[in-house]
C-alpha positions as a Markdown table, in Angstrom:
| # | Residue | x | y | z |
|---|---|---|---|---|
| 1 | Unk | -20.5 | -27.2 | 2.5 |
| 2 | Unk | -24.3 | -25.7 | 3.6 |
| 3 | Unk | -25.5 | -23.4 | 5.2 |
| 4 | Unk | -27.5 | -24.2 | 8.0 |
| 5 | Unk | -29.9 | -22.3 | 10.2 |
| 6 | Unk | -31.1 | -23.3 | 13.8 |
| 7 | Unk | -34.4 | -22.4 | 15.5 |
| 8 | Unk | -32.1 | -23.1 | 18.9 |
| 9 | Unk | -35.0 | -22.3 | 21.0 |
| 10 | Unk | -36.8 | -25.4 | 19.9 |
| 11 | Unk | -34.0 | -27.7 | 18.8 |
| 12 | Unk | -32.7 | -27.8 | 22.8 |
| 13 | Unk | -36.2 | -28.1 | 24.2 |
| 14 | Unk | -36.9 | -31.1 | 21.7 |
| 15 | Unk | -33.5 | -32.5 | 22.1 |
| 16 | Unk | -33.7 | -32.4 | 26.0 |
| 17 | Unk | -37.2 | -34.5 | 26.0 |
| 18 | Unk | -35.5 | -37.0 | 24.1 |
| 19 | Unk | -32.4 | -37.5 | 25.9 |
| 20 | Unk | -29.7 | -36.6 | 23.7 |
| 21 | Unk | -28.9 | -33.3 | 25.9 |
| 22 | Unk | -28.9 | -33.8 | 29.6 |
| 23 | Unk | -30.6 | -30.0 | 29.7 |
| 24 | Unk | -32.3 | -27.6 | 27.5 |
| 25 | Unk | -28.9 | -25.6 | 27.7 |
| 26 | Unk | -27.9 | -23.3 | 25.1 |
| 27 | Unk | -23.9 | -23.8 | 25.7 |
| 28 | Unk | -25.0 | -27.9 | 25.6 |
| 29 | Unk | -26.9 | -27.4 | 22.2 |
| 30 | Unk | -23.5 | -25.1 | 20.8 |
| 31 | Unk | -21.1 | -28.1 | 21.5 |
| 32 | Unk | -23.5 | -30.6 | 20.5 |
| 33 | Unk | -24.1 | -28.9 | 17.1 |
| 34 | Unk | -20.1 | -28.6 | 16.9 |
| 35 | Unk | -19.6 | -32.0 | 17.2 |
| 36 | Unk | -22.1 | -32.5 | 14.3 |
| 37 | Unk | -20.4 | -30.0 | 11.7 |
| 38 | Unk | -16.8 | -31.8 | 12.7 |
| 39 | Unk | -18.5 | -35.4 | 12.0 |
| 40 | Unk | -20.6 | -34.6 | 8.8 |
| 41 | Unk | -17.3 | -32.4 | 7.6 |
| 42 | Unk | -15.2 | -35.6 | 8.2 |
| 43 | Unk | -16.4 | -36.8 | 4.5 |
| 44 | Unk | -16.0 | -33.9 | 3.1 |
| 45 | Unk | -13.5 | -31.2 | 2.2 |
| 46 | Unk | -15.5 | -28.4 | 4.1 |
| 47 | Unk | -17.6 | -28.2 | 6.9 |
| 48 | Unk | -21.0 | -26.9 | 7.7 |
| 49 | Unk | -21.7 | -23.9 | 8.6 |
| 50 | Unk | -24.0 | -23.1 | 10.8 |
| 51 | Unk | -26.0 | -20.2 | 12.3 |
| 52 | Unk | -28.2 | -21.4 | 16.1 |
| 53 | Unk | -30.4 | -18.3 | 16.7 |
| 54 | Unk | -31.6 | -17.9 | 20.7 |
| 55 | Unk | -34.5 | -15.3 | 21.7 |
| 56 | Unk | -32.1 | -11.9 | 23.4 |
| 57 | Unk | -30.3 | -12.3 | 26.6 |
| 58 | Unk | -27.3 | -10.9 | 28.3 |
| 59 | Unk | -25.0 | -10.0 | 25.7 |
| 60 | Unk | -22.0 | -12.9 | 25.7 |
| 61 | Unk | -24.0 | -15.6 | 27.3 |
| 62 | Unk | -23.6 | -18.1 | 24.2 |
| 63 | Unk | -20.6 | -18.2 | 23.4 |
| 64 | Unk | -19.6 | -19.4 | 19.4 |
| 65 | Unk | -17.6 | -22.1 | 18.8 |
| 66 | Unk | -16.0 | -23.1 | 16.0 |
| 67 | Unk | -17.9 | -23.4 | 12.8 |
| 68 | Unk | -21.5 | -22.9 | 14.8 |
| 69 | Unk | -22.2 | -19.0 | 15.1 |
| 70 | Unk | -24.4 | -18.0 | 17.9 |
| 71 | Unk | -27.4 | -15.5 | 16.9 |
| 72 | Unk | -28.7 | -13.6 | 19.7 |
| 73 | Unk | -32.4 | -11.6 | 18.5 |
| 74 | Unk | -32.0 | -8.1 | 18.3 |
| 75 | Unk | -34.1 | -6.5 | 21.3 |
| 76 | Unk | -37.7 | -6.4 | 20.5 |
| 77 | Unk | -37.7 | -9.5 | 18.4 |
| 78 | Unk | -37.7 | -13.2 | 18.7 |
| 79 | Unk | -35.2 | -15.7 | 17.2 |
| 80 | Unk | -37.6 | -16.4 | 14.8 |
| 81 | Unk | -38.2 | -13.5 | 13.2 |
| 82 | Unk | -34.8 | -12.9 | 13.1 |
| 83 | Unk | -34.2 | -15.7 | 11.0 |
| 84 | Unk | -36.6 | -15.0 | 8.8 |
| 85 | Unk | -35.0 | -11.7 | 8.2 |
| 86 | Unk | -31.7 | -13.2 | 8.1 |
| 87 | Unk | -32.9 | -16.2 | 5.4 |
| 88 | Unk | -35.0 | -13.2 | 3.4 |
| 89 | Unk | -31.3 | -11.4 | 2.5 |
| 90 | Unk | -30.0 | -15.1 | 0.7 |
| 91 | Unk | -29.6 | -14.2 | -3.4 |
| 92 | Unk | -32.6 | -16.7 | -4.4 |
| 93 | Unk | -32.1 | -18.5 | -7.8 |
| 94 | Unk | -35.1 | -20.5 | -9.6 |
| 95 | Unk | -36.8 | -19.6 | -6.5 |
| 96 | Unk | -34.8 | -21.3 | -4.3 |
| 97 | Unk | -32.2 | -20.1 | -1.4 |
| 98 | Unk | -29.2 | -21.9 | -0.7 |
| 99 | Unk | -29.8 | -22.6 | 3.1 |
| 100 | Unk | -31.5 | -25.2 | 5.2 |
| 101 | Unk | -33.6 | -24.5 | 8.4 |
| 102 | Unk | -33.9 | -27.0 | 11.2 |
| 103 | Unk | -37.2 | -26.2 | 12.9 |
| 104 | Unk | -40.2 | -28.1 | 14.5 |
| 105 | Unk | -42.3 | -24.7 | 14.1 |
| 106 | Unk | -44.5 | -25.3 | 12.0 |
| 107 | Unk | -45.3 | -21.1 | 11.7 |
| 108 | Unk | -41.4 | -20.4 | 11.3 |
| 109 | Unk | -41.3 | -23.3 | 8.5 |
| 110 | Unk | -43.9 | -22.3 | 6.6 |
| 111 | Unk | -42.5 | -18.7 | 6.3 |
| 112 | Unk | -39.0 | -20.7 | 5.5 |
| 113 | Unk | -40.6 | -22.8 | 2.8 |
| 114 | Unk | -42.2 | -19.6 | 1.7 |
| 115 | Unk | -39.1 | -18.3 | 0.9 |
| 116 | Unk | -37.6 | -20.8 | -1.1 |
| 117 | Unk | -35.3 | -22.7 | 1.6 |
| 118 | Unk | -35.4 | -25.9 | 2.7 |
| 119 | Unk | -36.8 | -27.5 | 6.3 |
| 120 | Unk | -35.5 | -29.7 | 8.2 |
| 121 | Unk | -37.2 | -31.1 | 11.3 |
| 122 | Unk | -35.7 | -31.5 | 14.9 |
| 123 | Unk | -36.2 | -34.9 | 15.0 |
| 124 | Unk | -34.7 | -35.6 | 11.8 |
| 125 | Unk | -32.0 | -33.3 | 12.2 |
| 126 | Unk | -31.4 | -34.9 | 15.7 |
| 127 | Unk | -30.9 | -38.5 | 14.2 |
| 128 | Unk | -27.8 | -37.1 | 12.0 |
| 129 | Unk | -25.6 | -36.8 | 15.2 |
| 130 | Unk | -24.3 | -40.5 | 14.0 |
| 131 | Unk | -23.7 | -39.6 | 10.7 |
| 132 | Unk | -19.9 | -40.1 | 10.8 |
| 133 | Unk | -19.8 | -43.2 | 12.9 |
| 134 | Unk | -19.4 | -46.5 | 11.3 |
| 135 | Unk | -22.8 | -48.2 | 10.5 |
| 136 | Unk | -24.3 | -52.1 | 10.1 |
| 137 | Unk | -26.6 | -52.4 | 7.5 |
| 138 | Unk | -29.3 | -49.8 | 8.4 |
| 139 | Unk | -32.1 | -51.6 | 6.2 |
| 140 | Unk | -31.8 | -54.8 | 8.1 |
| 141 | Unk | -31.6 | -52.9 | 11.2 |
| 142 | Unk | -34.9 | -52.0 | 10.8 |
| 143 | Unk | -35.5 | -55.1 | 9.7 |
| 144 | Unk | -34.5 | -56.7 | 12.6 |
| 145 | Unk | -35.1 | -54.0 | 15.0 |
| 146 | Unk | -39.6 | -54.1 | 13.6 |
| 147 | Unk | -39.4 | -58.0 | 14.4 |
| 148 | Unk | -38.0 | -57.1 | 18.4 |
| 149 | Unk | -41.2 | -55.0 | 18.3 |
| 150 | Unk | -43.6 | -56.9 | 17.5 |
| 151 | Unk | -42.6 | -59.4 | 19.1 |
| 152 | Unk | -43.0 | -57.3 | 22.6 |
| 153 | Unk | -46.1 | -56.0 | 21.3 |
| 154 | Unk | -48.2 | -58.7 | 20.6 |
| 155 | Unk | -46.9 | -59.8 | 24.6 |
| 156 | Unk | -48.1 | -56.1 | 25.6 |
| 157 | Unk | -51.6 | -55.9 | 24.3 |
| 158 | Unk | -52.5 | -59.8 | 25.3 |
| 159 | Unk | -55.4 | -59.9 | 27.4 |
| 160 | Unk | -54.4 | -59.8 | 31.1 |
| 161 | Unk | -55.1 | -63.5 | 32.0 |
| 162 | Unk | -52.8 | -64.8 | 28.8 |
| 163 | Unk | -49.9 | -62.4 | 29.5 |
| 164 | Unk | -46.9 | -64.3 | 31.3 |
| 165 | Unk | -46.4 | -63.9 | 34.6 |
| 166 | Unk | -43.0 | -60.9 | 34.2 |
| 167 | Unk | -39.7 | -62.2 | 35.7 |
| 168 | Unk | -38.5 | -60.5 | 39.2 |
| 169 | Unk | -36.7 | -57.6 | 37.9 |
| 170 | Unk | -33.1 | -57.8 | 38.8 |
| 171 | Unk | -31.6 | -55.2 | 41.4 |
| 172 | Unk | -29.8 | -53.5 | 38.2 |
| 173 | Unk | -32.9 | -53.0 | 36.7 |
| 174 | Unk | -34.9 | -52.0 | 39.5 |
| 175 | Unk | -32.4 | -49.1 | 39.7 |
| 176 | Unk | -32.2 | -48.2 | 36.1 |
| 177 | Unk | -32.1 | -43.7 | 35.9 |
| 178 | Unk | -35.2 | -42.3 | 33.7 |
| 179 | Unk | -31.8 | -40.4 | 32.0 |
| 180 | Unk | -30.4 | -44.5 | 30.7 |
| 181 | Unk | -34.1 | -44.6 | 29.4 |
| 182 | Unk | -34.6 | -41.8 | 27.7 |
| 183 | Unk | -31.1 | -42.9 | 25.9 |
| 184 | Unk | -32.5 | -46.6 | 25.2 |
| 185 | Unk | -33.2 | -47.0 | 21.4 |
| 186 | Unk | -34.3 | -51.2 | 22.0 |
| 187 | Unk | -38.0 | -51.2 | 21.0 |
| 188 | Unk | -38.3 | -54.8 | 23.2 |
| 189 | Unk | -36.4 | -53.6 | 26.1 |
| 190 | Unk | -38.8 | -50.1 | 25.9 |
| 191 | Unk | -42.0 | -52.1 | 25.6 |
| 192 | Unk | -40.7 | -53.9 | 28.4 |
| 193 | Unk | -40.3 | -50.9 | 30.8 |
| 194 | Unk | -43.4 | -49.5 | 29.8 |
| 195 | Unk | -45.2 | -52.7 | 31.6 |
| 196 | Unk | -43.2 | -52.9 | 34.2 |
| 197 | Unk | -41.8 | -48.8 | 35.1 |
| 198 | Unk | -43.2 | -46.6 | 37.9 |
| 199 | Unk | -44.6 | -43.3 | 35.9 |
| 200 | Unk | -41.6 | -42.1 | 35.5 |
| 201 | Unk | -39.7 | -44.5 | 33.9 |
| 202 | Unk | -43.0 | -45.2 | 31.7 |
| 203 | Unk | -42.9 | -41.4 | 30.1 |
| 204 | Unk | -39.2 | -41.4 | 29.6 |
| 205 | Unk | -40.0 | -45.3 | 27.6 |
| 206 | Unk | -42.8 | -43.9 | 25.5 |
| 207 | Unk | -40.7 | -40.5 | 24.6 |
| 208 | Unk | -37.6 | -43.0 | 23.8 |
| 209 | Unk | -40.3 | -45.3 | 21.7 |
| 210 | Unk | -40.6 | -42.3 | 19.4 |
| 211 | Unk | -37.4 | -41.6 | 18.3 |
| 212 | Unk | -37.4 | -45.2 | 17.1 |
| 213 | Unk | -39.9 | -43.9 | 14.9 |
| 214 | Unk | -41.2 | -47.2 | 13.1 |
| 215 | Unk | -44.6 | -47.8 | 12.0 |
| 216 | Unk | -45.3 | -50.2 | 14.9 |
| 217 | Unk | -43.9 | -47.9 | 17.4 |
| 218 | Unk | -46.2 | -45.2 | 16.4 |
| 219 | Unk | -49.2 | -47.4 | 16.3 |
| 220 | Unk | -48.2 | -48.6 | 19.9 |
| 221 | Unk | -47.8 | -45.0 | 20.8 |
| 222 | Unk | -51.3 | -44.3 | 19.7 |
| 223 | Unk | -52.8 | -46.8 | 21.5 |
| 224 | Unk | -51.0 | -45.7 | 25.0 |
| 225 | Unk | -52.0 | -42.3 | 23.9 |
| 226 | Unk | -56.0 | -43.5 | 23.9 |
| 227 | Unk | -55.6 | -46.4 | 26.8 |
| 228 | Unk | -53.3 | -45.7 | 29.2 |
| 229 | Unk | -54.2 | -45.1 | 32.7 |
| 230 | Unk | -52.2 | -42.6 | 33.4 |
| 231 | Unk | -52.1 | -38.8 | 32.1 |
| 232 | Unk | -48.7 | -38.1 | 32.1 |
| 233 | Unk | -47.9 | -41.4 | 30.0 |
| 234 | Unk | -50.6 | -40.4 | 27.5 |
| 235 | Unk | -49.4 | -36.7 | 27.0 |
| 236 | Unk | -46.2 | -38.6 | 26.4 |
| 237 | Unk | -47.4 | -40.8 | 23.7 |
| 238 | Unk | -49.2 | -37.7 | 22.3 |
| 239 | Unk | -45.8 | -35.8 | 22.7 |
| 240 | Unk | -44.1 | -38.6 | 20.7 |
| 241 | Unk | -46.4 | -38.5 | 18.2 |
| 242 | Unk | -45.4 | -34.8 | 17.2 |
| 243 | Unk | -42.3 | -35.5 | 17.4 |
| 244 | Unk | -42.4 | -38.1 | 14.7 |
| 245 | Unk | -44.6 | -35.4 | 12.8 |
| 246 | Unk | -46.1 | -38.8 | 10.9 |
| 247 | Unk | -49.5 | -37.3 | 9.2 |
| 248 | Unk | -51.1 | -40.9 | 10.0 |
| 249 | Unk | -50.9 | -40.4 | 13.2 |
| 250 | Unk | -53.6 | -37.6 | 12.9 |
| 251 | Unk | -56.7 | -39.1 | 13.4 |
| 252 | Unk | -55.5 | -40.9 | 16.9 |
| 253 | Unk | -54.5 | -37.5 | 18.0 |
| 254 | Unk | -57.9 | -35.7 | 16.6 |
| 255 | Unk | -59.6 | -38.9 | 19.1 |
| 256 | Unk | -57.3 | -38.1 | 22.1 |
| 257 | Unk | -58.3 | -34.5 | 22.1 |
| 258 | Unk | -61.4 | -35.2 | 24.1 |
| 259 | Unk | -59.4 | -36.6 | 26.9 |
| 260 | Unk | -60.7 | -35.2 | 30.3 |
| 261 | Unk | -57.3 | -34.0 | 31.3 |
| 262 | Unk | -55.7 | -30.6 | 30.3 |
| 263 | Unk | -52.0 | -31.7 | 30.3 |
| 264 | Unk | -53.0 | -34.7 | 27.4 |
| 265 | Unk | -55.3 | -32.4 | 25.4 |
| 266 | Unk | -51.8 | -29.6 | 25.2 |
| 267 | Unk | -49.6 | -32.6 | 24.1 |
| 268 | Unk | -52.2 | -33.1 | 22.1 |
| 269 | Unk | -52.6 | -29.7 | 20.1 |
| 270 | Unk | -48.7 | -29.4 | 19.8 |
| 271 | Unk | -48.6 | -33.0 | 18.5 |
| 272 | Unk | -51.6 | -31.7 | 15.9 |
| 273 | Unk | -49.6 | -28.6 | 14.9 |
| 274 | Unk | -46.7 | -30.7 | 14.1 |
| 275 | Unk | -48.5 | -33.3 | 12.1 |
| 276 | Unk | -51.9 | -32.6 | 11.7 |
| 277 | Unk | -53.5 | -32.2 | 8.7 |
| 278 | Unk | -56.3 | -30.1 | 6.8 |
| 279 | Unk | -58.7 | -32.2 | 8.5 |
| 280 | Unk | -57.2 | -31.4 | 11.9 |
| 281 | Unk | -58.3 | -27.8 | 11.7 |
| 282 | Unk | -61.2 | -28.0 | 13.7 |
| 283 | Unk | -59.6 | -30.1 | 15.8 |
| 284 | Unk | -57.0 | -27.3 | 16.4 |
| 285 | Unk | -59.9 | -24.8 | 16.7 |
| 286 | Unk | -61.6 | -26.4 | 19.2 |
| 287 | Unk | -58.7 | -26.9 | 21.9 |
| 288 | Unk | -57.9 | -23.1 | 21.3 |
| 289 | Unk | -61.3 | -22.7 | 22.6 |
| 290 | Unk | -60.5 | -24.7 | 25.5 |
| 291 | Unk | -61.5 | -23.6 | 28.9 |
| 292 | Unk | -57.8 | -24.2 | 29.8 |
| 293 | Unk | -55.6 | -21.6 | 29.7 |
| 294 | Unk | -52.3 | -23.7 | 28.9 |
| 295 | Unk | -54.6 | -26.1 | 26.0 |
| 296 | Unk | -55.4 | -22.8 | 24.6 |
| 297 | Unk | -51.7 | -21.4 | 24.5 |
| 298 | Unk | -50.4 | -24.9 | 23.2 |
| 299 | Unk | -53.2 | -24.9 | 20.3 |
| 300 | Unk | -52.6 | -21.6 | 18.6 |
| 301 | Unk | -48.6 | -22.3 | 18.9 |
| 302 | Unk | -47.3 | -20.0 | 22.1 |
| 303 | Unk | -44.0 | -21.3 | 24.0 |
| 304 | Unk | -45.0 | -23.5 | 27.2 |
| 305 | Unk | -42.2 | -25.0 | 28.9 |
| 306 | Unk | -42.3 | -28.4 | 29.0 |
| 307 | Unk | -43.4 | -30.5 | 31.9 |
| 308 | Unk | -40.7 | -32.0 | 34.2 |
| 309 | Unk | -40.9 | -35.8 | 34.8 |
């Protein structure tokens, strides 16, 4: 059994981009995390238990359930500080506290790490969902899921006169939801939406490339992030970047910060403060000098909700 901590602020935003919530709603994220301590207690003789702290609200609005406990900040606090206060009162031994914090802050997991517990990010934590579920080899998966890849990516960045003429979509495709996307975890059937989608349906592909999260599907992402015509789709790729919080993917990011539109170079300073490196510093200065307002607030690390599709 662990005990786990949630920065549920930033687990439902991240998990709403994604897909894997159909909202960033707190009651959603409570049932989802639920189902998670029932599946990952299934192999063992206790479950988790977990703590999801939310910034303060009405009194009563997240309701617990089960073995997930629902933290509401004390008024004139956030969430995260009242984590940190929370994790601070855990007896440390050998310098280490017997909890685990799932946070994409990078602040909030420093302080954690600071403090002897151990950090999980969102993305990683997200993936853990399947845990219980029965599983086919997951190395050749990969395997096999890397050759799919590159197979649509070396069809994706022919020249434009060698490409194949694309097949009529089919009526089912044509009416495929940016929600099914969003959900899709097929790197050929992504790559494939991403030349053929409306906007739309292109953003939700290049958020769904990154939870695939292989080493092509980041370098793919980095080249949309640097190429593609259009500035939602590259704020995407910058978005899914961060979320993969890959260090190599740094210098692409620390190119796409000169981009001439506001909404990339903000996906781009999240994605830096997510993965960045000590090289990325200036990088990070320089967007919070930004003569946008929202590049500047997404640089030094303040809450901006998320564009909607």
């Amino acid at each position: 059994m662990g005990q786990y901590f949630i920065d549920g602020n930033n687990l439902k935003e991240y998990m709403a981009r994604v897909g894997l919530l159909h909202s960033a709603d707190d009651a959603l994220l409570v049932a989802w995390l639920q189902r998670w301590a029932t599946q990952s207690g299934a192999k063992r003789r206790k479950q988790h238990r977990v703590d999801v702290y939310f910034d303060a609200g009405p009194q009563g609005r997240h309701p617990s359930q089960g073995n997930v406990r629902v933290r509401v900040a004390p008024p004139g606090i956030t969430a995260d500080e009242a984590i940190v206060r929370e994790l601070s009162r855990i007896p440390a031994r050998g310098g280490q506290r017997d909890a685990t914090l799932v946070t994409s802050d990078r602040a909030l997991a420093e302080r954690a790490q600071a403090l002897g517990v151990r950090v999980v990010d969102c993305a990683q934590f997200a993936g853990r969902s399947r845990e219980a579920a029965p599983k086919v080899d997951e190395a050749q998966e990969k395997v096999e899921a890397e050759k799919r890849l590159g197979r649509a990516l070396d069809a994706y960045f022919l020249p434009p006169d060698e490409r194949k003429a694309p097949a009529k979509p089919s009526p089912a495709r044509a009416r495929i939801s940016p929600s099914k996307v969003s959900q899709m975890r097929d790197p050929a059937r992504l790559v494939d939406l991403l030349r053929r989608g409306d906007r739309v349906i292109r953003r939700r592909a290049v958020l769904a490339l990154g939870v695939v999260g292989t080493d092509k599907a980041r370098q793919v992402l980095e080249e949309i992030m640097v190429s593609d015509p259009v500035p939602s789709v590259r704020a995407a790729a910058a978005e899914a970047l961060g979320n993969l919080g890959d260090v190599q993917a740094a210098r692409a990011l620390e190119r796409a910060a000169a981009d001439r539109f506001p909404l990339v170079r903000a996906a781009v300073a999240r994605a830096l403060r997510r993965c960045g490196d000590e090289r990325s510093a200036a990088t990070l200065a320089r967007l919070a000098q930004d003569p946008r307002r929202r590049v500047r607030r997404a640089a030094s690390g303040e809450v901006e909700r998320p564009a909607r599709s």
